[in-house]
RODO-2510 file (C-alpha; in nm, 4 decimals, decimal comma):
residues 461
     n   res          X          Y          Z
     1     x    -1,5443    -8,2617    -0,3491
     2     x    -1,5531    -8,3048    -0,7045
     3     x    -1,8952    -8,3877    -0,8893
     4     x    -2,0485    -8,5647    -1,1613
     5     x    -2,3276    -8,3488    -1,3212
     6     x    -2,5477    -8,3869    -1,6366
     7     x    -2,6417    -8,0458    -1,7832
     8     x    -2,8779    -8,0578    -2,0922
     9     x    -2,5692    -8,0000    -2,3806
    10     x    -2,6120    -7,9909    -2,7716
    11     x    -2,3597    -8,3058    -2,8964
    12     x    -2,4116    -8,2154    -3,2515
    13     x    -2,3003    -7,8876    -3,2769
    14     x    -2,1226    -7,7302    -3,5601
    15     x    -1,7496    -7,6949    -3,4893
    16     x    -1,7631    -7,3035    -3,5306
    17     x    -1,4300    -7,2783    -3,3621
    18     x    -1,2132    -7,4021    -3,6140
    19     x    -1,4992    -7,2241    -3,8472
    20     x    -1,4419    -6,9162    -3,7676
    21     x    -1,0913    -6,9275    -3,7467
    22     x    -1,0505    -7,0074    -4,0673
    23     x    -1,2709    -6,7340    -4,1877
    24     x    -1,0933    -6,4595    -3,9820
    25     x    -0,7378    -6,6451    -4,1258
    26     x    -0,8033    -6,6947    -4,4727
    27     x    -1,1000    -6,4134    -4,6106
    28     x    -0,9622    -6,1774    -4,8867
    29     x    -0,8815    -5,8431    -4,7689
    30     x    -1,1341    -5,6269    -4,9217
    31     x    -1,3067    -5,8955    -4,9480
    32     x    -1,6692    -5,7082    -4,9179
    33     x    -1,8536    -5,5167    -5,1017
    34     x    -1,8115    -5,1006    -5,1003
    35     x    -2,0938    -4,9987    -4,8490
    36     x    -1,9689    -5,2742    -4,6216
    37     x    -1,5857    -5,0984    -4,6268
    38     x    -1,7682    -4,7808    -4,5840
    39     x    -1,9272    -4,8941    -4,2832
    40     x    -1,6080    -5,0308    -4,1512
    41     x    -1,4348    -4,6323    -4,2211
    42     x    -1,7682    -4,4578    -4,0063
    43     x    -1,7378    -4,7731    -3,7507
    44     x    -1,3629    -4,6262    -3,6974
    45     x    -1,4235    -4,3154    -3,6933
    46     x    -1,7108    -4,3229    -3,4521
    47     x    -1,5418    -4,5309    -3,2354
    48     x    -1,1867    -4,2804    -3,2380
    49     x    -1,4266    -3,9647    -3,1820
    50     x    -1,5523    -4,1511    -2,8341
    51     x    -1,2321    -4,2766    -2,6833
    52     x    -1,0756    -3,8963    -2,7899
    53     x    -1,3582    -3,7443    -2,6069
    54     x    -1,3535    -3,8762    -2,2770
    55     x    -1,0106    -3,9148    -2,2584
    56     x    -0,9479    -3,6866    -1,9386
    57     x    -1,2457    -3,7972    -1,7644
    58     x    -1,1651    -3,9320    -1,4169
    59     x    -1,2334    -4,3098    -1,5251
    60     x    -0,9268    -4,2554    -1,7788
    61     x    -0,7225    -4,0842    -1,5464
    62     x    -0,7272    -4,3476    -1,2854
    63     x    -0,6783    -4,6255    -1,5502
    64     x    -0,3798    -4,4062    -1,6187
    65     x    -0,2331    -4,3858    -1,3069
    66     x    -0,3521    -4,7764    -1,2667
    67     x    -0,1598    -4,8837    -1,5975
    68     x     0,1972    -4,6914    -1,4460
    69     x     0,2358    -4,8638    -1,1838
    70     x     0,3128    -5,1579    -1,3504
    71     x     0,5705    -4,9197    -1,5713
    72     x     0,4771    -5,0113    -1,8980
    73     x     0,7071    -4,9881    -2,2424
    74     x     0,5795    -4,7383    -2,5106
    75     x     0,4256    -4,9514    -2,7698
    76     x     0,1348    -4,7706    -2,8166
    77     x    -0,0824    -4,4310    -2,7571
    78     x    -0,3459    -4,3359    -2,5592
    79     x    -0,6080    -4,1908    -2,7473
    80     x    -0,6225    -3,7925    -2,6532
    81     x    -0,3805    -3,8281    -2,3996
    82     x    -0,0057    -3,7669    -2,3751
    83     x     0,0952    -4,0960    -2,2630
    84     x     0,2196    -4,3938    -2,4423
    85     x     0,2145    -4,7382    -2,2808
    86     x     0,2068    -5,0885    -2,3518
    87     x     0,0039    -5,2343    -2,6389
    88     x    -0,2208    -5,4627    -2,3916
    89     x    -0,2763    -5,1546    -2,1359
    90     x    -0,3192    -4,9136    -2,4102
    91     x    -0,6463    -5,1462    -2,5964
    92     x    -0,7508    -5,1906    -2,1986
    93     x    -0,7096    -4,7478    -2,1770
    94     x    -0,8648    -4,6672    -2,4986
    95     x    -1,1466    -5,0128    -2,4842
    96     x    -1,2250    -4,7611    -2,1672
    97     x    -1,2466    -4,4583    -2,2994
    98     x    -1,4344    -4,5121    -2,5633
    99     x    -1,7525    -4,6531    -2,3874
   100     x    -1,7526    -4,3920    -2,0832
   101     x    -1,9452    -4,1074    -2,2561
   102     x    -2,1980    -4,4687    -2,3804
   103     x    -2,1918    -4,2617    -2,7020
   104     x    -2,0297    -4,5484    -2,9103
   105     x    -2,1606    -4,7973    -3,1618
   106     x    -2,4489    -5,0636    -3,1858
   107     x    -2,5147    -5,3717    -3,3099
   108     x    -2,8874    -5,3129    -3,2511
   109     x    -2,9933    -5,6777    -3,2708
   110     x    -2,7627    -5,7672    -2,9722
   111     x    -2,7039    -5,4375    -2,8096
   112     x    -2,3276    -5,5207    -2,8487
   113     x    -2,0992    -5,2068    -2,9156
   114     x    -1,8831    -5,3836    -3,1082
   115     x    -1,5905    -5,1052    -3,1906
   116     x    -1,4935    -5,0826    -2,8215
   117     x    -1,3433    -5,4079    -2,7806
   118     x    -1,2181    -5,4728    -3,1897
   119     x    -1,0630    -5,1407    -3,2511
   120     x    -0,8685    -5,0829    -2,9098
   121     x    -0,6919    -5,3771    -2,9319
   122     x    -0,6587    -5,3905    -3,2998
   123     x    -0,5215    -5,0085    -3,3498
   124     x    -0,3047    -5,0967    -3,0207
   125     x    -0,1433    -5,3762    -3,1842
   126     x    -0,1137    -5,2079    -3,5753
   127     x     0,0357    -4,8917    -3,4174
   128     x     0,3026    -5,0787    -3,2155
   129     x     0,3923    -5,2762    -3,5279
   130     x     0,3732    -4,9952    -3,7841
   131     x     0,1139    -5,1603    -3,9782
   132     x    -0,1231    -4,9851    -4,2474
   133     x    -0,5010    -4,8680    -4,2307
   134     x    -0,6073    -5,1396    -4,4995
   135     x    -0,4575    -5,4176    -4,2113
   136     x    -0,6743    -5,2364    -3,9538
   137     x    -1,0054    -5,2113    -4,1416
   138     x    -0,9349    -5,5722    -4,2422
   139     x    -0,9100    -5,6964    -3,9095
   140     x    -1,2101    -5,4438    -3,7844
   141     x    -1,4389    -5,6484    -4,0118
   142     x    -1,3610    -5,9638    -3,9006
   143     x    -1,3091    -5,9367    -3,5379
   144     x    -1,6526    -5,7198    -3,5521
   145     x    -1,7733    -5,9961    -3,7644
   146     x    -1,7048    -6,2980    -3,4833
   147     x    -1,8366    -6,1203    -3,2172
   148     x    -2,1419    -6,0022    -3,3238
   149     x    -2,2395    -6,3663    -3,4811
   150     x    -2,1422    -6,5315    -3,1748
   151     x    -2,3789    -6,2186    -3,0113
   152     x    -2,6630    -6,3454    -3,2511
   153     x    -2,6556    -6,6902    -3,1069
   154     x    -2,7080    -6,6146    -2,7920
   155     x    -2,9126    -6,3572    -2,7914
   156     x    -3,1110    -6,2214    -2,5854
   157     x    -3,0674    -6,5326    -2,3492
   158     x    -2,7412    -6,4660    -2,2218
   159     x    -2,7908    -6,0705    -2,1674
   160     x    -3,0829    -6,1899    -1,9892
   161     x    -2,8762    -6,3723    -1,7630
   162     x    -2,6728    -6,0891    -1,6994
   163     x    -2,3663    -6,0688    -1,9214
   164     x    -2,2538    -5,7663    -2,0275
   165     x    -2,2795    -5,8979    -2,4257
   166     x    -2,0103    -5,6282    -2,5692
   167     x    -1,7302    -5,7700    -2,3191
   168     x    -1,8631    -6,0984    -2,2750
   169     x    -1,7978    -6,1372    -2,6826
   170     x    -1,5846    -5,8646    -2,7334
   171     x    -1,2663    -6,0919    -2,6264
   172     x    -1,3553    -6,2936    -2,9075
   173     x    -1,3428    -6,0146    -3,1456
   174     x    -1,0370    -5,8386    -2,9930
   175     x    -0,8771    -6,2038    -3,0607
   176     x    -0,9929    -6,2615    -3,4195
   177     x    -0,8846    -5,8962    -3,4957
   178     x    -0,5230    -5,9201    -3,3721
   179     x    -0,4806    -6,2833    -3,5443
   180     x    -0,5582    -6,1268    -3,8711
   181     x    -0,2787    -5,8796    -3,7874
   182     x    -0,0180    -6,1186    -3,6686
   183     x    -0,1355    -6,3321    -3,9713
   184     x    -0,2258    -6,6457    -3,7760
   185     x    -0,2467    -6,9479    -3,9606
   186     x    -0,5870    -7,1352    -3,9151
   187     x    -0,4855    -7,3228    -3,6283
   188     x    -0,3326    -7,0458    -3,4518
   189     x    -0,6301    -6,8474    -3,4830
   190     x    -0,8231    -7,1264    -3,3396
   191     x    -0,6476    -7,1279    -3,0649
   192     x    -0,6253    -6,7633    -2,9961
   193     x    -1,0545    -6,8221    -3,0112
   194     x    -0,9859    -7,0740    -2,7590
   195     x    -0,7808    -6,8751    -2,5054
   196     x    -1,0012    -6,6078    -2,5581
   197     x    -1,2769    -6,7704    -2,4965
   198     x    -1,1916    -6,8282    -2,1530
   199     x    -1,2175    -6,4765    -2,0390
   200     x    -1,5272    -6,3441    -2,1005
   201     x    -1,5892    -5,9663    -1,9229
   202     x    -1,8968    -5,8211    -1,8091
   203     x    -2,1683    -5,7980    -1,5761
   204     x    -2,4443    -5,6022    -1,6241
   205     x    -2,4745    -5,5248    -1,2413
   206     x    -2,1838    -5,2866    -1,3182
   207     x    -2,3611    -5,0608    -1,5202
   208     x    -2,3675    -4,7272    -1,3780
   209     x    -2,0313    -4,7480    -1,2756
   210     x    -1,6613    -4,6759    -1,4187
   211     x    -1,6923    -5,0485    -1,4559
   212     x    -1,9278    -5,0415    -1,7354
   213     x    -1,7080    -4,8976    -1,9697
   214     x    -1,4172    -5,1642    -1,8092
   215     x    -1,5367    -5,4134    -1,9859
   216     x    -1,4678    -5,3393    -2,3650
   217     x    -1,1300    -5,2553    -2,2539
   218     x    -1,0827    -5,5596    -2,0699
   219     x    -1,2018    -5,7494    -2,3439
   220     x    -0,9924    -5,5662    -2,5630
   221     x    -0,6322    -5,6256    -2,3524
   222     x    -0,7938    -6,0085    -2,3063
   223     x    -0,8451    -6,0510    -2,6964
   224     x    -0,4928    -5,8654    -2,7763
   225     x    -0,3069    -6,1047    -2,5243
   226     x    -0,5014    -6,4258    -2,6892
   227     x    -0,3403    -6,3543    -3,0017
   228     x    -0,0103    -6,2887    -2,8504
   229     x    -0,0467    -6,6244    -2,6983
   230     x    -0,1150    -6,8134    -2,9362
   231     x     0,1322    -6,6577    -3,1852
   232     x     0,3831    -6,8389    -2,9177
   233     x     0,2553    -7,1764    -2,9128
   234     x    -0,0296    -7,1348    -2,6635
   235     x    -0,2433    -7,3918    -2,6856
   236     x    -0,6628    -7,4353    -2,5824
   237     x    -0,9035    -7,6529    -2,6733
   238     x    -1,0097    -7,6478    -3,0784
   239     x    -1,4051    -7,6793    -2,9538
   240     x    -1,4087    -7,3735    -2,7019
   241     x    -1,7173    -7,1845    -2,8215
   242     x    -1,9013    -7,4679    -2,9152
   243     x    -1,8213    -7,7724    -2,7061
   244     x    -2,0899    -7,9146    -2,4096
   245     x    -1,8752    -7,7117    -2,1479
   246     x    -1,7593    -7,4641    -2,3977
   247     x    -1,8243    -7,0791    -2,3757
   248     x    -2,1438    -7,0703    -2,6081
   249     x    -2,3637    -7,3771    -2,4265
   250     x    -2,2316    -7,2462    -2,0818
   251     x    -2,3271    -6,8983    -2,1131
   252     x    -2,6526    -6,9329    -2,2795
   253     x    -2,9497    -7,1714    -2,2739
   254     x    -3,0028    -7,0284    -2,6924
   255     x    -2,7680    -7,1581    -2,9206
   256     x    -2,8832    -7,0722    -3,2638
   257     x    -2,5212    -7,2204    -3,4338
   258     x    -2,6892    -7,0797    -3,7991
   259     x    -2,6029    -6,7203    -3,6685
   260     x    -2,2732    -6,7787    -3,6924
   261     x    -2,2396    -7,0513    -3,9946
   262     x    -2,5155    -6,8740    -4,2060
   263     x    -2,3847    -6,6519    -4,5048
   264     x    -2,0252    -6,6650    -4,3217
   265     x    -1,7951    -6,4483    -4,5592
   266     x    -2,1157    -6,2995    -4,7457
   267     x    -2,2896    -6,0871    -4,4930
   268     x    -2,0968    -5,8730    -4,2705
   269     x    -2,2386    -5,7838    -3,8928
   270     x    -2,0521    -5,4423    -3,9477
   271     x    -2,3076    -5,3867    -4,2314
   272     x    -2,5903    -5,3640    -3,9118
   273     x    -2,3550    -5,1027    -3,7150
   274     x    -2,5323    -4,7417    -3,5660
   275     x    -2,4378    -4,4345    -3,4629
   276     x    -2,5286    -4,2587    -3,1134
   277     x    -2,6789    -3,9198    -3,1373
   278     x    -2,7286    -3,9415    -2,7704
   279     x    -2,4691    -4,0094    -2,5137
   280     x    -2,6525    -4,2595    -2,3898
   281     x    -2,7891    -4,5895    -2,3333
   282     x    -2,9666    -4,6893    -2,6666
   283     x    -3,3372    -4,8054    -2,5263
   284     x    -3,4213    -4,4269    -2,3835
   285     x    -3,2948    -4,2693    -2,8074
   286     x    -3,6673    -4,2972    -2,9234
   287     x    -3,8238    -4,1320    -2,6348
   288     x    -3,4997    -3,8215    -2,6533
   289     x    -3,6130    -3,8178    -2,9773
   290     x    -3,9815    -3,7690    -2,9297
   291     x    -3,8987    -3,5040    -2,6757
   292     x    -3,7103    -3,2926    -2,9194
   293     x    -3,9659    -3,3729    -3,1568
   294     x    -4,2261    -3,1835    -2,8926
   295     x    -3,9589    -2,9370    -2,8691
   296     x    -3,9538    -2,8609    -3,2262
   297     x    -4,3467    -2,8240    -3,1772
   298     x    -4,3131    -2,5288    -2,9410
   299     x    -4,3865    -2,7749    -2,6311
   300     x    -4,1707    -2,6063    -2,3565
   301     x    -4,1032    -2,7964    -1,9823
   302     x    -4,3274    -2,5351    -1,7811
   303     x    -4,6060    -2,5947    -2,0288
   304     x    -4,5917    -2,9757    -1,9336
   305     x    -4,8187    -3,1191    -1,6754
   306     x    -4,7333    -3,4672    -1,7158
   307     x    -4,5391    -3,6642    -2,0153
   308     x    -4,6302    -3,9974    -2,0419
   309     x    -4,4113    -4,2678    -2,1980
   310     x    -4,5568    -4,5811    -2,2747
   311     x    -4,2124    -4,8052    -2,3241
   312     x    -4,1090    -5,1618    -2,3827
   313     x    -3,9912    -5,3171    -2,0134
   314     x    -3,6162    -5,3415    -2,1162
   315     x    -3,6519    -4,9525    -2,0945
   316     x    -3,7451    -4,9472    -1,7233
   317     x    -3,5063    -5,2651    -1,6920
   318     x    -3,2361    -5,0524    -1,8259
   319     x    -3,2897    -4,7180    -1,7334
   320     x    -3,4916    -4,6785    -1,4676
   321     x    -3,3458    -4,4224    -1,2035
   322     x    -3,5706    -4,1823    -1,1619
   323     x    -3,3631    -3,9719    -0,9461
   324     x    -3,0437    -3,9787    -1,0755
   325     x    -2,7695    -3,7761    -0,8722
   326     x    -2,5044    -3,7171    -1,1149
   327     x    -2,4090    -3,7992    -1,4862
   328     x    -2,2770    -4,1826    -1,5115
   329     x    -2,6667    -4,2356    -1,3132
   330     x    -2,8437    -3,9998    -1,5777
   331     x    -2,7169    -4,1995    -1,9074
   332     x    -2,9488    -4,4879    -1,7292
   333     x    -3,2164    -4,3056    -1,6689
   334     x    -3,4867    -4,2510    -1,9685
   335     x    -3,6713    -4,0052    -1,6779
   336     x    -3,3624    -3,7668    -1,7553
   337     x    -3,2892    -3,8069    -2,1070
   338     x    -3,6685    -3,7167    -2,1760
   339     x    -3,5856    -3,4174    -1,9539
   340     x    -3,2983    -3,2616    -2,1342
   341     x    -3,4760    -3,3723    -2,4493
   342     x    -3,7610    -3,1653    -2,4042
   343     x    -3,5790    -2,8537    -2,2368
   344     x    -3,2382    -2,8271    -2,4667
   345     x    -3,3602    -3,0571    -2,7872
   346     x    -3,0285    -3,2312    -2,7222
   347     x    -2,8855    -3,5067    -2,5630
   348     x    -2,5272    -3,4719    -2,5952
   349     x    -2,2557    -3,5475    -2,3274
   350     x    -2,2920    -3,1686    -2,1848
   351     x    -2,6375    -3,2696    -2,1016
   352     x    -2,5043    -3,5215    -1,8577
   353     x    -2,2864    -3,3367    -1,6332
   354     x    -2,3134    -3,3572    -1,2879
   355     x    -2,4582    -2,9761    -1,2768
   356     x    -2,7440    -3,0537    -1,5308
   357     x    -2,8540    -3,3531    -1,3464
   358     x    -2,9362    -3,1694    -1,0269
   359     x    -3,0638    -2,8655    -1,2182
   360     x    -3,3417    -2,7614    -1,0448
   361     x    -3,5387    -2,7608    -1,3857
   362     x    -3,4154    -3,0225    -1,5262
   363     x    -3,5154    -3,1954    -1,1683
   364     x    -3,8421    -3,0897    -1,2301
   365     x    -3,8776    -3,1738    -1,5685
   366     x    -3,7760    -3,5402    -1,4821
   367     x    -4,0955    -3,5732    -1,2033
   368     x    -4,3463    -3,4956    -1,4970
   369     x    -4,2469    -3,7982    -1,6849
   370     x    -4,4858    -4,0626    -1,6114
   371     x    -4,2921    -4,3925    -1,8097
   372     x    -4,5497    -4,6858    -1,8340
   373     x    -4,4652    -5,0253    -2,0166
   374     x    -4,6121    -5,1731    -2,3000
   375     x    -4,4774    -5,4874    -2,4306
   376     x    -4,6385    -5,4348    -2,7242
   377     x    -4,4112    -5,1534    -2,7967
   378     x    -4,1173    -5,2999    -2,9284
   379     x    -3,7691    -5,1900    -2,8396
   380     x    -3,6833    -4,9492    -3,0748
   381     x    -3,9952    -4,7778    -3,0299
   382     x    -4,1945    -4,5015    -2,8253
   383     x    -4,5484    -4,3663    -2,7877
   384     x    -4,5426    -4,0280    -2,6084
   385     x    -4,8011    -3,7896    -2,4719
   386     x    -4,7619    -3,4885    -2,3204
   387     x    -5,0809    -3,3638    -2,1277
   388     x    -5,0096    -2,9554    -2,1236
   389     x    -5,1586    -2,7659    -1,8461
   390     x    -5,4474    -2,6006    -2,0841
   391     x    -5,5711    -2,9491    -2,1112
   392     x    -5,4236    -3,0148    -2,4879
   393     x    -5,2836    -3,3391    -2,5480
   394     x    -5,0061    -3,3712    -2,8312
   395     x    -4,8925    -3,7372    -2,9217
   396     x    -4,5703    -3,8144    -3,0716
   397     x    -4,4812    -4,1674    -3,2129
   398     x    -4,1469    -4,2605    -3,2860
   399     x    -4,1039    -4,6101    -3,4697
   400     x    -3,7402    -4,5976    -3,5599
   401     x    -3,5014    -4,3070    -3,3295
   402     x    -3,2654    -4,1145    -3,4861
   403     x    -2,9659    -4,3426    -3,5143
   404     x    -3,1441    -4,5984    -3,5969
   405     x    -3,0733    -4,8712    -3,9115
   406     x    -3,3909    -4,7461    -4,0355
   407     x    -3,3011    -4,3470    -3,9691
   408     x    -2,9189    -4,3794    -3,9470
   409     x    -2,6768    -4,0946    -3,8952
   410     x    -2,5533    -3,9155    -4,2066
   411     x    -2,1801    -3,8719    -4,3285
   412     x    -2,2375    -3,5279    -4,2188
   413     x    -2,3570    -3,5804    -3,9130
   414     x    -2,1069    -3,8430    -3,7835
   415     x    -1,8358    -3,5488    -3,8365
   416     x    -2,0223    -3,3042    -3,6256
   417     x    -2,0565    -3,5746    -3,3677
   418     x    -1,6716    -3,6329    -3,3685
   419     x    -1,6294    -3,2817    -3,3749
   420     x    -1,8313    -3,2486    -3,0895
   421     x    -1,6002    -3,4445    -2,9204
   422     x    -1,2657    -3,4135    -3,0583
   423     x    -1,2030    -3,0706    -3,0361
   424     x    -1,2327    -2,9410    -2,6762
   425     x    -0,9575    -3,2302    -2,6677
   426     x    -0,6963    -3,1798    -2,9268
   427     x    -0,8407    -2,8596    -3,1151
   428     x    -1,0143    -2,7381    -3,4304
   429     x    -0,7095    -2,8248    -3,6775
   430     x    -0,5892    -3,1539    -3,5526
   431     x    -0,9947    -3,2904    -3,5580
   432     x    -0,9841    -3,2046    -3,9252
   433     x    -0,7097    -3,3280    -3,9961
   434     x    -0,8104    -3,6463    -3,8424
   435     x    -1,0890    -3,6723    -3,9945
   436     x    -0,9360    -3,6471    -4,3405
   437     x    -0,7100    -3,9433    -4,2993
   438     x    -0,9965    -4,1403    -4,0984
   439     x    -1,2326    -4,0982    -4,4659
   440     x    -0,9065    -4,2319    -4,6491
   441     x    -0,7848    -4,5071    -4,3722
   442     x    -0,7696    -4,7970    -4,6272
   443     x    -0,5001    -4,6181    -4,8239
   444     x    -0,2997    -4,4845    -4,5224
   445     x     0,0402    -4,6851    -4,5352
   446     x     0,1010    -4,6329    -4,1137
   447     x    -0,1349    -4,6159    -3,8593
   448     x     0,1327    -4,4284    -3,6803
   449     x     0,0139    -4,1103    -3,8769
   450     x    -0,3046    -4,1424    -3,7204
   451     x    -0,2000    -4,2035    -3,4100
   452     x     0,0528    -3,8954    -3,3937
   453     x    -0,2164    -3,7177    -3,4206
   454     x    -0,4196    -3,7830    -3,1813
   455     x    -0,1905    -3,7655    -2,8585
   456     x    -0,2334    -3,4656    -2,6879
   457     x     0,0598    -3,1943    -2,7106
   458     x     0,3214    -3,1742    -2,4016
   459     x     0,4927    -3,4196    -2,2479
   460     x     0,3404    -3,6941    -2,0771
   461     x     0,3370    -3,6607    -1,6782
***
């Protein structure tokens, strides 16, 4: 039976729908300053490293095998794979693949990875239509740009409610991104927001699963298919973020409409983008890094009586397990990253296999570690001790990880981190080579270059 309800609803809110739209329609390409387009080139790059690496992990595989049963036209590639399929299952493939190691980007004032969603479905869609790197980066600011201010105003009250925030915005980034390509007027870009904003993915109840890294892809084949739609004549409501039963007041009780209006075409989200060094999720980087740091003091595991981490509670929230039982378990689990931290000064995706989580000395290491919360630790933030078996006590602080905006990733070390990744996939030569035309993207006249290279050799099963 149908009912009449009041919910508490802003009436005066900005109309950032047809805002936004015509941002994402009408901004100059370019239109940023040098460091931002920089940004937007490591953003890329980081993002292409990820979905190469785990590309024949199982997750990919069976979204493989998932995707060809609906035999799909080659339109587009997926990344470190032989197979080409259609453009919508190749951004939902690659949206995958790219957050299954959770070694991909951060928005750190959101905890949206914002590439996963943008990129799939924006490289799916400029490979299929032979379009050039400038169109890509273009359309990587912007989409990255909607998403993460529609992230800003509502968080942290609608992750605390459970949303996964980098699906559960990501369509709307996905969809910006592939308007710019398909060069959407205003109106059709508005409406693309609109469709898009219907189909919001992500719950965080999924995380430890293969569904985790589901939902950038989803959002990414969502966001691709909003543009698509609206290119036709699709039509949603003009007010869908922003409306009383529109996405933004439905999915979050904080509504801060300046995030998204403020500086709009001035200051770029992209700008406030990091790197992973750890293949992991983001809240347990400062205490990996304080474990190598005891590492680099000598500190070894089986001179450890007890490490104790005194954390912020979204750390425990978040990554809790203390017994994890294979690798997806031990990304969430700040009991294991500690572990590896302290025994192999790394953190890399080796040091979550299956066979290193039930190590019996990583195993042990992981019972020493004693994690205690202290709200008054912020989130980016650790305060370690390690109480060694002679009695000693050695205390290491760590205010901003590795990683961090504050302590960011070098040029030099994003390539060894794609590296890393890229070549037990498609080799030594085709990672450099990949790398070269990722530095010079904006000037590459097809994506299609890029792409080439990074399918696998053979034929596709």
């Amino acid at each position: 039976m149908a009912r009449n309800t009041t919910v508490p609803a802003d009436l005066s809110a900005p109309p950032v729908t047809a805002l936004l739209a015509r941002f994402v329609s009408g901004h100059a390409s370019r239109g940023w300053s040098d460091a931002v387009d920089h940004e937007a080139h490591r953003t890329f790059y980081n993002w292409l490293g990820c979905a190469i690496g785990a590309a024949q992990h199982e997750a990919a595989q069976a979204a493989v095998q998932a995707v060809q049963m609906l035999q799909p036209a080659a339109q587009a590639s997926v990344l470190g794979r032989t197979e080409q399929v259609d453009m919508a299952s190749a951004a939902l493939i690659n949206g995958i693949t790219s957050h299954t190691f959770d070694f991909d980007d951060t928005h750190l004032k959101t905890i949206i990875h914002p590439a996963g969603p943008v990129a799939s479905a924006v490289l799916a869609l400029a490979e299929h239509r032979g379009l050039s790197g400038r169109e890509v980066l273009d359309a990587l600011v912007l989409g990255i740009d909607v998403a993460c201010r529609v992230g800003n105003t509502m968080y942290p009250d609608h992750y605390d409610r459970g949303w996964h925030i980098t699906g559960s915005t990501g369509m709307l980034g996905a969809a910006a991104g592939c308007a710019r390509l398909l060069r959407l007027n205003e109106q059709q870009t508005q409406m693309a927001l609109g469709i898009a904003a219907s189909q919001p993915v992500g719950l965080r109840e999924q995380f430890g699963t293969m569904t985790k890294p589901f939902h950038p892809g989803g959002a990414a084949r969502a966001g691709l298919m909003s543009a698509l739609l609206a290119s036709q004549g699709f039509t949603a409501s003009p007010r869908a973020l922003e409306a009383p039963r529109g996405f933004i007041q439905v999915a979050s009780d904080k509504r801060d409409w300046s995030e998204i209006t403020g500086e709009l075409g001035q200051r770029f989200e992209i700008s406030f983008n990091t790197y992973k060094p750890f293949a992991c999720g983001i809240v347990v980087h400062p205490s990996i890094d304080a474990c190598v740091q005891l590492r680099q003091q000598g500190v070894t595991p089986e001179q450890v009586a007890r490490l104790d981490l005194r954390v912020h509670s979204l750390v425990l929230e978040l990554t809790g397990k203390k017994e994890p039982k294979d690798g997806l378990q031990g990304k969430f689990s700040v009991y294991h990253g500690c572990a590896v931290g302290l025994i192999y000064g790394r953190a890399g995706e080796d040091e979550y296999h299956d066979a290193v989580v039930n190590d019996p000395r990583v195993v042990a290491t992981r019972a020493k570690v004693n994690a205690i919360v202290d709200d008054s630790i912020n989130e980016e933030s650790v305060h370690v001790t390690a109480v060694l078996n002679d009695g000693r006590q050695i205390v290491v602080e760590v205010q901003h990880a590795i990683g961090s905006l504050q302590n960011p990733l070098s040029d030099a070390q994003l390539q060894g981190k794609f590296t890393a990744l890229v070549e037990p996939v498609l080799g030594a030569a085709r990672a450099a080579d990949i790398t070269g035309l990722c530095r010079s993207l904006g000037t590459v006249a097809d994506v299609r270059t890029l792409t080439a290279l990074c399918r696998a050799a053979g034929e596709a099963p």
